[in-house]
C-alpha positions as CSV (number, residue, x, y, z in Angstrom):
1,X,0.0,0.0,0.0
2,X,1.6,3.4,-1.2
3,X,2.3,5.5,1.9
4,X,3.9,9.1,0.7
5,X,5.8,11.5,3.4
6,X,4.7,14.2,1.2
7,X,2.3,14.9,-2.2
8,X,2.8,17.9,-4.4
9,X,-0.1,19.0,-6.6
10,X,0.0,20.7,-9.5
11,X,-1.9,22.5,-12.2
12,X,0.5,22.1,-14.7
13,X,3.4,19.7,-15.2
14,X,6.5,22.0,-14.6
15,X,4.6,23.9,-11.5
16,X,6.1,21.7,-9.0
17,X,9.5,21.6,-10.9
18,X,9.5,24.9,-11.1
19,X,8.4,26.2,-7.6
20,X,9.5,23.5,-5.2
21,X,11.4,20.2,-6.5
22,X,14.7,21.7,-4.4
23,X,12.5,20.9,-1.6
24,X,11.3,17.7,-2.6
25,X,14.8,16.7,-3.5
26,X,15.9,17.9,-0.5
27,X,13.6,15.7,1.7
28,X,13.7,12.4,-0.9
29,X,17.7,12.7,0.2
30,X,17.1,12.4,3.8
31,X,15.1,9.3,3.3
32,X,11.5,10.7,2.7
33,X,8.6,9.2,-0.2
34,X,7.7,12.1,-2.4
35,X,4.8,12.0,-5.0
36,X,3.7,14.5,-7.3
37,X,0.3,14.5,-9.0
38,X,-0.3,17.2,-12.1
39,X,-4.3,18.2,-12.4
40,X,-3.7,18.6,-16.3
41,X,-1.2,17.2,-19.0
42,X,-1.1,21.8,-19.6
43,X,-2.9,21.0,-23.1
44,X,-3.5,24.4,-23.7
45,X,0.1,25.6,-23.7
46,X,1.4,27.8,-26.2
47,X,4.6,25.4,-26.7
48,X,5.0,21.8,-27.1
49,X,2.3,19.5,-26.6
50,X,0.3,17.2,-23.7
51,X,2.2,14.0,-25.0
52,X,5.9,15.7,-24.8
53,X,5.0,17.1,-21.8
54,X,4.1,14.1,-20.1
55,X,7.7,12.2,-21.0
56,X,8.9,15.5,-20.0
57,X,7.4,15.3,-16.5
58,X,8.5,11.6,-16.2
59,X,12.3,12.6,-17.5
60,X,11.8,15.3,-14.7
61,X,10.8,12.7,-12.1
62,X,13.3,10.3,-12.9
63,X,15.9,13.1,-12.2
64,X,14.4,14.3,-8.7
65,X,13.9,10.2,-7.7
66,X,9.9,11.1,-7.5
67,X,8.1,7.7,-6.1
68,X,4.9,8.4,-7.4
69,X,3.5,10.8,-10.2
70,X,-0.1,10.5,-11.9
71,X,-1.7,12.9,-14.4
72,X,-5.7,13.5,-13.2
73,X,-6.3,14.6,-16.6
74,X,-8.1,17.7,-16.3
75,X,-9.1,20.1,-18.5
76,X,-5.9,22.8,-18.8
77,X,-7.5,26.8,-18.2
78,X,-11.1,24.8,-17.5
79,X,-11.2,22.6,-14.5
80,X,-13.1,23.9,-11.7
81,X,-14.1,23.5,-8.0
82,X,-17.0,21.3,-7.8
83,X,-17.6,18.1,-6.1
84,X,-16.4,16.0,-9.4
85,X,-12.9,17.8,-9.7
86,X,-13.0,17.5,-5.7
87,X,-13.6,13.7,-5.4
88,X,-10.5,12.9,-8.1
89,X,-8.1,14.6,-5.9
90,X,-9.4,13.3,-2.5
91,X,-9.1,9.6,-4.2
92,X,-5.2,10.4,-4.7
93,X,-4.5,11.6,-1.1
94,X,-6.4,8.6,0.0
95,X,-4.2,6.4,-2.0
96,X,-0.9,7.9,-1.0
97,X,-2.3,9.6,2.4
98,X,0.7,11.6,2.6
99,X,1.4,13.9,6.3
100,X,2.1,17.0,4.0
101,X,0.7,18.5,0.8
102,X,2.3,20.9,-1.1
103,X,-0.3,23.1,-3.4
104,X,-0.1,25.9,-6.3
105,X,0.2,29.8,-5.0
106,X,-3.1,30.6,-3.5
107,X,-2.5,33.8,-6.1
108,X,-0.6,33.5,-9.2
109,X,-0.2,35.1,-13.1
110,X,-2.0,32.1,-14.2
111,X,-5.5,31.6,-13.4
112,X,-5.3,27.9,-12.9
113,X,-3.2,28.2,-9.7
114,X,-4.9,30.0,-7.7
115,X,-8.0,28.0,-8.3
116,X,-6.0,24.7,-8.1
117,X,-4.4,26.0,-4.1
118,X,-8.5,26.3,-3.5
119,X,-9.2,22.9,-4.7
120,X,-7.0,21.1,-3.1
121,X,-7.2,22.5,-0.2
122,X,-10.7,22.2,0.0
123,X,-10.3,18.5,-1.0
124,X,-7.8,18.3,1.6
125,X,-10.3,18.7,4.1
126,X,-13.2,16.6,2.3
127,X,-10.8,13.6,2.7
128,X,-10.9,13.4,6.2
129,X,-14.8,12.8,6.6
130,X,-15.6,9.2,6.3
131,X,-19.0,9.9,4.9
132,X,-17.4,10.8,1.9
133,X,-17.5,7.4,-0.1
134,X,-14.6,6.7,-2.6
135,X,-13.1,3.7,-4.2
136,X,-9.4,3.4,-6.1
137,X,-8.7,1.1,-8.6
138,X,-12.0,-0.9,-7.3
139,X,-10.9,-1.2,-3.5
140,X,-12.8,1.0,-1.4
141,X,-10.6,4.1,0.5
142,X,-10.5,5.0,4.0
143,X,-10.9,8.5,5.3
144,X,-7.5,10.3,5.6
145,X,-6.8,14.1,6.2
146,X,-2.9,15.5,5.8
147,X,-1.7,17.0,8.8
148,X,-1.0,20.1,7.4
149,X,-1.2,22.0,3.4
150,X,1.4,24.1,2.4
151,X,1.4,26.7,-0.8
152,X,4.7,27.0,-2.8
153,X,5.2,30.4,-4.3
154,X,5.4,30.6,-8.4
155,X,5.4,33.7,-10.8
156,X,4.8,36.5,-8.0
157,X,6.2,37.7,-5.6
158,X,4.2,36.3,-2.2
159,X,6.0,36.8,1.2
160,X,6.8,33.6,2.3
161,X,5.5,32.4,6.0
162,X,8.8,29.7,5.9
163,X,11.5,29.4,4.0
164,X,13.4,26.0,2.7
165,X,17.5,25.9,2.1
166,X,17.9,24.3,-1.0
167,X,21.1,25.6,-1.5
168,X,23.0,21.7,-1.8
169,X,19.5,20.5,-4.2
170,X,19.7,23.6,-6.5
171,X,22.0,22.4,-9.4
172,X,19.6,19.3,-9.1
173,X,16.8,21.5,-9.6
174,X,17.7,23.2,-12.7
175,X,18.4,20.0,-14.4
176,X,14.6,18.5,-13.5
177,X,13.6,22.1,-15.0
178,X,15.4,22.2,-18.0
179,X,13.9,18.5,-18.5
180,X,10.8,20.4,-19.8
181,X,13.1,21.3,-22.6
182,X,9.7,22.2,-24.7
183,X,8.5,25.0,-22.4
184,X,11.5,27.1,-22.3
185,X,14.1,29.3,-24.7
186,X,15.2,27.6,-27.7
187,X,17.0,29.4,-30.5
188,X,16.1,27.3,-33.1
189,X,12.2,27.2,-31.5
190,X,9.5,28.3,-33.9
191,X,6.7,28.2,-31.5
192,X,5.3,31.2,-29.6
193,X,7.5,32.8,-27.3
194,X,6.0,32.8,-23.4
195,X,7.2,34.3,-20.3
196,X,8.6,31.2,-19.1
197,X,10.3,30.5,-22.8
198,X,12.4,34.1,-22.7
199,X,16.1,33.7,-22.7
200,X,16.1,34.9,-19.1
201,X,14.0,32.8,-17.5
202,X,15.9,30.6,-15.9
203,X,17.7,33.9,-14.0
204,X,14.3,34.5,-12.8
205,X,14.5,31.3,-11.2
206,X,17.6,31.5,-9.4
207,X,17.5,35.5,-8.5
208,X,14.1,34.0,-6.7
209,X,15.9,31.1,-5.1
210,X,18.4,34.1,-3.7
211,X,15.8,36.2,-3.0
212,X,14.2,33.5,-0.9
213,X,17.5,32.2,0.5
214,X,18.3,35.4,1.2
215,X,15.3,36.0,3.8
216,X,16.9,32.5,6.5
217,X,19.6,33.2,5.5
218,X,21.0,31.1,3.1
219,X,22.7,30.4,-1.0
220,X,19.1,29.4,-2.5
221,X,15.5,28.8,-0.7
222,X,12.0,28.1,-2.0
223,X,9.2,29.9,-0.4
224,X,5.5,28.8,1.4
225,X,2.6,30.0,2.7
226,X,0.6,28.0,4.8
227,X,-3.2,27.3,5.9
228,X,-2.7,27.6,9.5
229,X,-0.1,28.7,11.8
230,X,3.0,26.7,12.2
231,X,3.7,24.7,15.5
232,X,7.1,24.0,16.9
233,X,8.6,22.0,19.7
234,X,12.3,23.4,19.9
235,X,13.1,26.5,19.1
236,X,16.8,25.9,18.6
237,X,15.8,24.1,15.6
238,X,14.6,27.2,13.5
239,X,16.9,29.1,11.4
């Protein structure tokens, strides 16, 4: 039975790559059983296509040591928050009932994040009530709730509430980036250039991972917000 430590959702293959795989490395180092599930194959992107992006993501994976990915195959710019959309996402936290999981922005340039950090954290909670019925792969699931849901931080600027050093997983995470070779600059591209395709992107990414680092301090961070305040049992243990 798949047990995770902790399961990263995302709108789009690349979010979690993008936003926090320093911190999933990070903690798939020290021993932990990461998953990542991706809402939508990101049909409606401007470059490449669903099929490329989906050997992209596993080519990603394969470089971060991932456990467990799935694609829930929603609809890219249409999905929504209804008990439907709700009931897909609460069957894969069953199935891998992870303690943590990590969301989109709750605010973002992209309209499918912030209403992807609503949905699953609203699913989040709907997992935990047993009255909620749901079967995978034919087996019926048991209620299970994460202990906590976190929000990584993506194309703006969102002050963090906690900050993780990535500093030793950041070369790591460039290369599980770049894997999504499709999606970003290429001279000899012909496709539409995007914001995330412009031949400083990936300076963007690491003047964020200073800018975050920056705030512990430390090299290279990656940013959250969370649901509800943080606990702690030894303060000699913060940064």
């Amino acid at each position: 039975m798949l047990k995770l430590d902790v399961l990263a959702f995302a709108a789009h293959p690349d979010d979690v790559e993008l936003s926090c795989s320093g911190t999933l490395i990070r903690h798939i180092q020290a021993g932990k059983r990461i998953g990542i599930v991706d809402l939508t194959a990101g049909e409606l992107g401007s470059r490449g296509s669903a099929d490329l992006r989906r050997e992209e993501a596993a080519a990603a994976s394969q470089i971060m040591g991932i456990h467990y990915r799935n694609n829930l195959g929603m609809r890219d710019g249409f999905f929504t928050i209804d008990e439907a959309h709700q009931r897909l996402i609460i069957q894969q936290i069953r199935h891998a009932r992870p303690d943590i999981v990590l969301a989109n922005a709750v605010n973002d340039r992209h309209i499918d994040h912030g209403r992807a950090a609503k949905l699953v954290a609203e699913a989040a909670f709907l997992s935990g009530l047993s009255k909620i019925e749901t079967d995978y792969e034919g087996a019926a699931q048991q209620a299970w709730r994460p202990r906590v849901v976190y929000h990584y931080i993506q194309d703006r600027y969102i002050k963090p509430d906690f900050v993780v050093d990535i500093t030793e997983q950041f070369d790591l995470k460039l290369a599980a980036i770049k894997a999504f070779s499709s999606q970003f600059y290429d001279p000899n591209s012909s496709e539409p250039m995007t914001p995330i395709s412009r031949p400083d992107f990936l300076d963007f990414i690491e003047a964020r991972a200073r800018e975050m680092g920056r705030l512990v301090p430390v090299t290279y961070g990656e940013g959250f917000t969370v649901e509800r305040a943080l606990g702690v049992t030894d303060l000699t243990q913060l940064m």
